[in-house]
Each structure stands twice: as structure tokens, then as C-alpha cells.
C-alpha positions as CSV (number, residue, x, y, z in Angstrom):
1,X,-5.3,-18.9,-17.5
2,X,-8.7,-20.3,-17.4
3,X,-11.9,-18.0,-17.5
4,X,-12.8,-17.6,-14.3
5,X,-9.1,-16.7,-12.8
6,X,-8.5,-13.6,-12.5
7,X,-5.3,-11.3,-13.7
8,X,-2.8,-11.0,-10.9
9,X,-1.0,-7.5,-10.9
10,X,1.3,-5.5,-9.1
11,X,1.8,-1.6,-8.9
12,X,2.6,1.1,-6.6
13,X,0.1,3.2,-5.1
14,X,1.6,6.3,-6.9
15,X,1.0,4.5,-10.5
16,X,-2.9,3.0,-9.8
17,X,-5.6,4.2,-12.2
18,X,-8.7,6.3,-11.3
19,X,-10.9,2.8,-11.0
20,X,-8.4,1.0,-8.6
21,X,-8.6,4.2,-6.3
22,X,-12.1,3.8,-6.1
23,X,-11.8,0.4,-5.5
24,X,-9.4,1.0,-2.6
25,X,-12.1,3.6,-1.1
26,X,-14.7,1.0,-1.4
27,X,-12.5,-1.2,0.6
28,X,-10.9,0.6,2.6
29,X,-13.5,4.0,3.9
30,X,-11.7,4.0,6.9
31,X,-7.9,4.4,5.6
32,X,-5.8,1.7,4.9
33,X,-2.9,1.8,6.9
34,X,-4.3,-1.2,9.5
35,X,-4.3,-3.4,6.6
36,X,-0.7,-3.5,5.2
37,X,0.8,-6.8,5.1
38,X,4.6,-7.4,4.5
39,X,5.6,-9.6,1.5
40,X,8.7,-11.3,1.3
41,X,10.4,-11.4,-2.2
42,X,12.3,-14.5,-2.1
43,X,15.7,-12.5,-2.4
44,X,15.2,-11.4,0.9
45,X,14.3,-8.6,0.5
46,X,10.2,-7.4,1.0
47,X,7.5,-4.9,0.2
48,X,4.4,-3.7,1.9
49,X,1.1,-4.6,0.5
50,X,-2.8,-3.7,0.4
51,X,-5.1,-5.9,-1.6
52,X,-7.7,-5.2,-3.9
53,X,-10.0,-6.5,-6.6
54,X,-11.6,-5.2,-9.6
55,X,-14.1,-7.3,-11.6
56,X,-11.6,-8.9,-13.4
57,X,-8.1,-8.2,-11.4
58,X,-6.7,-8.7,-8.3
59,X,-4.2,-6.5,-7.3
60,X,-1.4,-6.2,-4.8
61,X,-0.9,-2.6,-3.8
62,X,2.7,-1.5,-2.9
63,X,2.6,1.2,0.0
64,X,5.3,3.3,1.2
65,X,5.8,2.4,5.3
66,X,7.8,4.1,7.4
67,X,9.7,1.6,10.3
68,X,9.9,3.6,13.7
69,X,13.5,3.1,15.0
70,X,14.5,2.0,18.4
71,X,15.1,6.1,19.2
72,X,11.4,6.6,18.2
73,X,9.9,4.0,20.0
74,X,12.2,5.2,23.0
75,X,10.9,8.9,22.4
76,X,7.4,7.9,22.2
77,X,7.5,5.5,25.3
78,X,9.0,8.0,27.6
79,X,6.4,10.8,26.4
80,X,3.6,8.5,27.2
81,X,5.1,7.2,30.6
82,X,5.8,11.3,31.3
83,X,2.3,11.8,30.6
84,X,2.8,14.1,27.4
85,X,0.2,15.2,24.4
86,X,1.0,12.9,21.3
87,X,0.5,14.0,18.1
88,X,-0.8,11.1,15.7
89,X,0.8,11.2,12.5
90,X,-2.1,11.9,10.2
91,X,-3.2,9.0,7.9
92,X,-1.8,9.0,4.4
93,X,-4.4,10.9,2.0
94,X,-6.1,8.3,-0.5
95,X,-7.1,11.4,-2.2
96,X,-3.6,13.1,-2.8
97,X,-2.3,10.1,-4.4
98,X,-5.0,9.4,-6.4
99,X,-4.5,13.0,-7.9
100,X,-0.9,12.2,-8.3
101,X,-1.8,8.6,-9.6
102,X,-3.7,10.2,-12.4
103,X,-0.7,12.0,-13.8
104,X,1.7,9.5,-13.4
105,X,2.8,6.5,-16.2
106,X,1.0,3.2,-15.5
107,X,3.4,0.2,-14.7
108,X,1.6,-3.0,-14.9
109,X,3.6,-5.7,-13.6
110,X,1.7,-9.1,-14.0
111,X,2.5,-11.4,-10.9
112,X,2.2,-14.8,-12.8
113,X,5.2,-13.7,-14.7
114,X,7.0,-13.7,-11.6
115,X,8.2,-9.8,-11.9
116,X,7.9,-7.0,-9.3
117,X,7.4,-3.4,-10.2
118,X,10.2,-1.6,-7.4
119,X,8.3,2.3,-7.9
């Protein structure tokens, strides 16, 4: 790796150190959840991503997403069409899993080496 590339890595939300939640705030002050990007694997299977970069690392975040189904969408359609009060899900909370991130084992995966972290 020459000296000015940087480290690629890849960890879960739940498993991303104090400075990497930071990092994502910087990024991010408005929530994250318009800026997840779906990453296909190769096997064909995938993963939902944020980016973010540290001096010297550039990470690819894996976030949990949660795929409507057709009876949701259906649901939701006919509450708007009927006129009806939604309730917005409220935006995942940086700050919870940063707490939780603090507790829990880290689980560096380095992307040049081809492997994927699946927490």
C-alpha cells in the first residue's frame, strides 16, 4: 500500500469505535438514513452502506435497513389516499449505538483482503 492510500475497512455500526462515531456525526448532523447505499457482494447477496473517513481510514459502514413489503406500502398508500395522520418512524439514534458501540468487541475487517465482516 503506498503512503498516501488509505486503509480500507469494513464494520458494523454496532462494533465502530468512539472516533468513527464522531466522524459519522461530523458527516452526517442530520441523520444518516438518506445516505445508505446498497452493496452487492459478488455472491449475490448485499449489504447496506454509509461511508466515512478518518485521517487515515476509509470505512464502509454496515447499517441495519428494514425493506417495506408490498402490504406496507399498500397500508401506507391507502392511509395517505384516505387522508390519515402518519406516523414517521423515528430516525435511528447515532447516539444509542454509539453507547452500545463502546461496549461491544471491535471486528476489523480489512476490504483489500477481500473479507466482509456479516455482524
Amino acid at each position: 500500500m503506498s503512503l498516501n492510500q488509505k486503509k480500507r475497512i469494513i464494520k458494523s455500526m454496532e462494533n465502530v469505535g468512539a472516533d468513527v462515531m464522531e466522524a459519522i456525526r461530523k458527516k452526517y448532523p442530520d441523520g444518516w438514513t438518506n445516505h445508505v447505499q446498497r452493496v452487492d457482494k459478488g455472491n449475490g447477496e448485499f449489504m447496506h452502506i454509509i461511508t466515512v473517513d478518518t485521517e487515515d481510514i476509509s470505512y464502509l459502514i454496515k447499517v441495519k435497513v428494514k425493506v417495506d413489503s408490498h402490504e406496507e406500502v399498500e397500508k401506507f398508500t391507502k392511509q395517505v389516499d384516505a387522508g390519515l395522520e402518519i406516523n414517521a418512524p423515528a430516525e435511528d439514534n447515532i447516539d444509542d449505538i454509539a453507547d452500545s458501540a463502546d461496549d461491544s468487541a471491535d471486528d476489523t475487517d480489512s476490504a483489500d483482503n477481500q473479507s466482509v465482516d456479516e455482524n
